[in-house]
N, C-alpha and C positions, 0 to 999 in steps of 0.2 A: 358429901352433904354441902359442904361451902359452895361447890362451881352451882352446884343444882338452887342452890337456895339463892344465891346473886343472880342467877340468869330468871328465875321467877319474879324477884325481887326489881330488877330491872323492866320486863315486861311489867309488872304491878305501874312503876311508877311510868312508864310509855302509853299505859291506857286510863290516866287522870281522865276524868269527865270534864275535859275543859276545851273550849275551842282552840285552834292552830290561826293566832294572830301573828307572830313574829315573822319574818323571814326564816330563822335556825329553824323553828319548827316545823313550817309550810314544807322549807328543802329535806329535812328529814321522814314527814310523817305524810306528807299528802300526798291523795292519790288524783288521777285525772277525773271527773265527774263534773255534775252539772254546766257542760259547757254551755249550752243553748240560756242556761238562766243567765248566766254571764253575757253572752251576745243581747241579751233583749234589755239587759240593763245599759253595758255600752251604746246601745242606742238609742236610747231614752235618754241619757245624759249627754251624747255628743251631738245630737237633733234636736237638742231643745230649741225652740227657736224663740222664744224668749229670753236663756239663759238663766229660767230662774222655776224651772220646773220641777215640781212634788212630786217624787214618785213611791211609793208603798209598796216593800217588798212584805210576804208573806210568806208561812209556810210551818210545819207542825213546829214545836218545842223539840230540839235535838236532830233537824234532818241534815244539817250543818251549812245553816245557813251565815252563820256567825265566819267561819273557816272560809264560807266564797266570798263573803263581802270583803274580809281580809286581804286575800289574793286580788280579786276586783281591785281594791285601791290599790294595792303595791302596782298593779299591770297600766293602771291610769292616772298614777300619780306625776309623773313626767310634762303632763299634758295640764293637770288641775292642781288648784293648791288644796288639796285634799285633809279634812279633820274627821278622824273616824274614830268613835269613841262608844262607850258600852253607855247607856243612863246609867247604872248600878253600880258606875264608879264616880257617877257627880253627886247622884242624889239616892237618899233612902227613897227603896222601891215601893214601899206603903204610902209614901207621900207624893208622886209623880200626878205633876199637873202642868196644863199647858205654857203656865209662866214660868215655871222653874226648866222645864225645858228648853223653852226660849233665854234663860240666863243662863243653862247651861253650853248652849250652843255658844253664845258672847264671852264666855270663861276662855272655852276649849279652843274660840277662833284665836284669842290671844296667848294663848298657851303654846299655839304651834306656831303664831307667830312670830315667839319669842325661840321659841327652841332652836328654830330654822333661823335667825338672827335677821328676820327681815327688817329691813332699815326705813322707817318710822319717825319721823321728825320729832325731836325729843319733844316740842310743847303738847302736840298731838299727845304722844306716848303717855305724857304724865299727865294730859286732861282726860285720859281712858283709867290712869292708875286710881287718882283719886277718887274718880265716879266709882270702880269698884269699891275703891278700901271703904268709899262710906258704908254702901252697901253690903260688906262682909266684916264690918269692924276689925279691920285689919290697920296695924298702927301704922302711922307714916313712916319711923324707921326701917319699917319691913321692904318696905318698897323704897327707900334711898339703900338698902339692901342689894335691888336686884343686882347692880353690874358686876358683886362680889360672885368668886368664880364658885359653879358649884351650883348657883341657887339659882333654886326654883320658885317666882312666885307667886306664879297662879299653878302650883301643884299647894301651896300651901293655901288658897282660894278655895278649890275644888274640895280640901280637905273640909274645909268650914262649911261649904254648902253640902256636905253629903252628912257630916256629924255632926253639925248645931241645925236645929229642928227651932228654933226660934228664928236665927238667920233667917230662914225658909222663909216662913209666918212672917217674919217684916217685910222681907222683898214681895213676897205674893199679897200682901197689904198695900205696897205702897201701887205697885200696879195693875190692882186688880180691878181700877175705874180708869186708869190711864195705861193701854198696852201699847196704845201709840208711840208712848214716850219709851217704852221699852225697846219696842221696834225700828225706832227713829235711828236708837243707839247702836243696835244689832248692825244696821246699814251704815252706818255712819263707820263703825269700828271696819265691816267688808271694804267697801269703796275704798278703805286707806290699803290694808292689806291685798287689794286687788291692783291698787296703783301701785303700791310699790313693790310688789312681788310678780307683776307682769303676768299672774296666771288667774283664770277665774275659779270660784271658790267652787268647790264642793263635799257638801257637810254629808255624813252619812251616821246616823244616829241606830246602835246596835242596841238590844236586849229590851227594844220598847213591846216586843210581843210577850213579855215574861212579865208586864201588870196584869192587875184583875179587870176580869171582863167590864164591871162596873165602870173601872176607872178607864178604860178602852174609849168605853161609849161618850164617858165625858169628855176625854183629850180628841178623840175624832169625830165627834159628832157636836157636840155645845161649842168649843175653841177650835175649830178647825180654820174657820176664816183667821185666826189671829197668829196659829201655829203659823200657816200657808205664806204669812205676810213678808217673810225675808227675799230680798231681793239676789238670792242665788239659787243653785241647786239643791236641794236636800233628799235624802233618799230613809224613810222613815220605816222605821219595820213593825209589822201588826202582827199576830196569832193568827192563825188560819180561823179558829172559831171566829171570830170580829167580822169575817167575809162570808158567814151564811147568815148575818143577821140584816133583814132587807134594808132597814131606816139607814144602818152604821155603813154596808156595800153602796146602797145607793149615793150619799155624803161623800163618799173618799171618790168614788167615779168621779158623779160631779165635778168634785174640786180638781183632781189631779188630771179631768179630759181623759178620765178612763187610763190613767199608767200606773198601771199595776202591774205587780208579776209575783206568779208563783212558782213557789218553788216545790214539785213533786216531790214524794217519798217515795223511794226504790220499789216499783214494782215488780215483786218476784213469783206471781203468779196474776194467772188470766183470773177474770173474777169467777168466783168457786172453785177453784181446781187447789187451791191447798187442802180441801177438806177431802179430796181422794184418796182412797188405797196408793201409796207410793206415790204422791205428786213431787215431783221432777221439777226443782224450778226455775227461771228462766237465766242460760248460761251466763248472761253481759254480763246483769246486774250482780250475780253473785260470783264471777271473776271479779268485779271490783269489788265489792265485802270484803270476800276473799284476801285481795293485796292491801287492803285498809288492817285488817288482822297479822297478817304476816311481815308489815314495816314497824308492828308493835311489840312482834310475842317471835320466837325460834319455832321454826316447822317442826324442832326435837320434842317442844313441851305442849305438842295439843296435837291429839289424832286426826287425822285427814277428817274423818266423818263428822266427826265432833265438831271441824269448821261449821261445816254444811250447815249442823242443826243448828248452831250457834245464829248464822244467818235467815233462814229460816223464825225462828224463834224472835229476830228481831222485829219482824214485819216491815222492813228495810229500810229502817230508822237508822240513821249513823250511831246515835247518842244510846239507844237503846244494843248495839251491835257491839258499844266499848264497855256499855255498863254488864253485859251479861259475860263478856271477857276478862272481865275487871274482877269482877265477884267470883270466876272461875280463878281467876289467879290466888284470892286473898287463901280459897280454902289448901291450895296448893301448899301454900304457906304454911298454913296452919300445919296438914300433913308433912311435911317436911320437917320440920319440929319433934310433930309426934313419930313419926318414925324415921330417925336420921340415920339407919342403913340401908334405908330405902331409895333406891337411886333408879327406879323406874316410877317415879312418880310424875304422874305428865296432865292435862286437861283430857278425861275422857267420859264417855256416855255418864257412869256415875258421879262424876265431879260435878259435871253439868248439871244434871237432875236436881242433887243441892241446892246448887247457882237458881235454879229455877223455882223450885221452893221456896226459897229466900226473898226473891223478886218479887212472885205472887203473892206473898204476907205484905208486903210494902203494896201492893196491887188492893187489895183486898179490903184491909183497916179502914180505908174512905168513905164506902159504898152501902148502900142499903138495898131495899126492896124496891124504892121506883126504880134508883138504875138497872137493878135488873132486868124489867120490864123492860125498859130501851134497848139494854143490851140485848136479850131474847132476840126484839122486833127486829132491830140493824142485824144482826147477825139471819135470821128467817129471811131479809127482802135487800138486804144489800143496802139498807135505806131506815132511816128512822122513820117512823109517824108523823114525826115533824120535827124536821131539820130547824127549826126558829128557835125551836123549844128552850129554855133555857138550863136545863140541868143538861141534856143532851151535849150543848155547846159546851157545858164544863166536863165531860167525860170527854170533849174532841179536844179541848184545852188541855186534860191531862195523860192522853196518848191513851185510854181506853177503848177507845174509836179512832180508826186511821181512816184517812182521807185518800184515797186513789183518782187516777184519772186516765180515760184510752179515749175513746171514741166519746163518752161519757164519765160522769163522775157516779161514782159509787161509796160506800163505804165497808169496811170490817172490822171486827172485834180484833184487838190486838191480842196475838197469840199466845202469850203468856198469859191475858185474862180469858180469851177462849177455854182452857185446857181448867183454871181455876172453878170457872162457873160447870164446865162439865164434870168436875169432881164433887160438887156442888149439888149437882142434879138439878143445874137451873137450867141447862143447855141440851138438847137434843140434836147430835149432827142430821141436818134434813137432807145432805146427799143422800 
């Protein structure tokens, strides 16, 4: 029982719902994919020809977009002074607006300027200390602090602006008639960190596609000339819903001259052919699932087939692909416990089925009678009624509707809410 329960126990904690930022983890857990997203960002940001170009990376919740930008920087860091940071570790995500973005970007540029021990002329240095500590009531001993070894003092900054919610509310006070002054500083603190670090800056700001649509429309559409206004690179990430809404797509064009890129979910069938007798799905994509599952789990503890449907069942979401692995393991666990002379216990057809009933309850709780109808509609035509619509856009936001693209773009119901609404008797397969 012990090897079996450590070896589930290990796969449990190898399939965390968490992206592969570090280097340990990238060298351990990642597999080769989206290359081409990766090429079209590298040359967006080595073409700029400005050197201070916006660019909006997109793409569903979980297709692991989080994981390539990681890699992204670590591959072009050599080249750029590179600050890559999640919002949801500067600031509560309820509160995300374009001024505290832009103070977070000003935290973060000092934050690695310090780590990296770029050399910074002290008067400089401490005419940047104090402008924060006013701004974050942070006491001046903290900051005659910094040269003690050990400390960090804009991790104890970032601390203040992510958990005092007044902090917030004064700084978005003091510059919400003057963003010049905030922007002045933003450039003021790069130019220095660009001169003396010899490399030009490049911000990439992760998990800004995981606000509410609401709050989307204001940060890229109301402040987007104010976000825009830094004079380096930034690479800003949106929801894929934000890019069927015409006013918010046409705004981010606009502004960024059209650089954009998205990032596809694993197509693992042509469109309609999952709803086939026996559809077969396409070899690439699910060898790579495949070796995404097998750098996390032992080939011992999950049946060959079982991969398959597991992939399948994802609709070829990364995040959805770890979570239905994940939730296969807990019940492993569980079994393991409840019959500990049971040493053929592994992921199979039944485990799953669980896993997937489990999922669809979480699936389900949200939703009412219009979604239905949408769902119905996009599943009948490949397409909603109207893709603007705005509940529509919140079931694309919450992975109830997946987004594909070939020749064309299309949509489908994600297959774990497929299978729920046809038990349902809301869904009629129209093959």
């Amino acid at each position: 029982m012990d090897n079996l329960l450590e070896s589930f126990r290990e796969a449990y904690r190898n399939l965390e719902l968490l992206p592969l930022l570090t280097p340990k983890a990238l060298a351990k857990f990642r597999v080769e994919y989206g290359t081409e997203t990766i090429e079209e960002l590298q040359q967006l940001v080595e073409d700029s020809p400005s050197g201070d170009s916006k660019i909006i990376f997109a793409g569903h919740r979980g297709c692991g977009k989080s994981t390539l930008l990681a890699q992204f920087c670590q591959q072009i860091e050599d080249k750029y002074f590179v600050v890559f940071f999640s919002i949801s570790d500067s600031i509560e995500m309820s509160d995300v607006n374009h001024i505290n973005i832009l103070f977070a970007i000003a935290v973060r540029l000092m934050e690695k300027a310090q780590k990296q021990q770029v050399k910074i002329k002290s008067s400089t240095k401490d005419q940047f200390y104090k402008w924060f500590a006013k701004r974050t009531r942070t006491e001046t001993d903290e900051f005659k602090a910094e040269g003690t070894a050990g400390f960090d003092l804009f991790k104890i900054i970032t601390g203040k602006l992510k958990a005092d919610a007044t902090i917030r509310e004064e700084i978005k006070q003091e510059f919400l008639r003057k963003i010049s002054d905030l922007i002045a500083r933003i450039n003021e603190i790069a130019a220095v960190i660009e001169s003396a670090s010899g490399k030009e800056i490049l911000v990439v700001i992760d998990d800004l596609d995981k606000i509410d649509l609401g709050v989307v429309r204001q940060v890229y559409e109301e402040h987007i000339k104010a976000l825009f206004q830094p004079n380096f690179r930034i690479i800003f990430t949106v929801p894929i819903s934000a890019l069927r809404e015409v006013r918010t797509i046409s705004t981010l064009r606009t502004e960024t001259n059209n650089q954009i890129v998205t990032m596809p979910v694993s197509k693992l069938f042509k469109q309609g052919e999952r709803r086939l007798p026996n559809a077969v799905p396409i070899p690439e994509p699910t060898a790579m699932l495949t070796n995404i599952i097998y750098k996390r789990i032992s080939p011992e503890l999950i049946e060959p087939e079982t991969v398959e449907k597991i992939i399948v069942y994802s609709g070829g979401v990364l995040r959805e692909l770890v979570r239905i692995t994940n939730e296969c393991c807990r019940i492993c666990l569980r079994l393991i416990r409840r019959r500990p002379g049971d040493l053929e216990i592994k992921i199979n057809a039944e485990v799953l089925e669980e896993a997937l009933i489990n999922i669809s309850i979480d699936f389900d709780t949200p939703i009412g009678t219009k979604d239905y109808a949408i769902l119905q509609q996009t599943y009948k035509d490949f397409m909603p009624a109207d893709p603007q619509e705005g509940r529509f856009l919140d079931l694309l936001h919450g992975l109830y509707v997946l987004e594909y693209r070939n020749a064309q773009l299309w949509y489908d119901i994600h297959p774990i809410v497929t299978e729920l609404l046809q038990r349902k008797g809301e869904l009629i397969n129209n093959e």
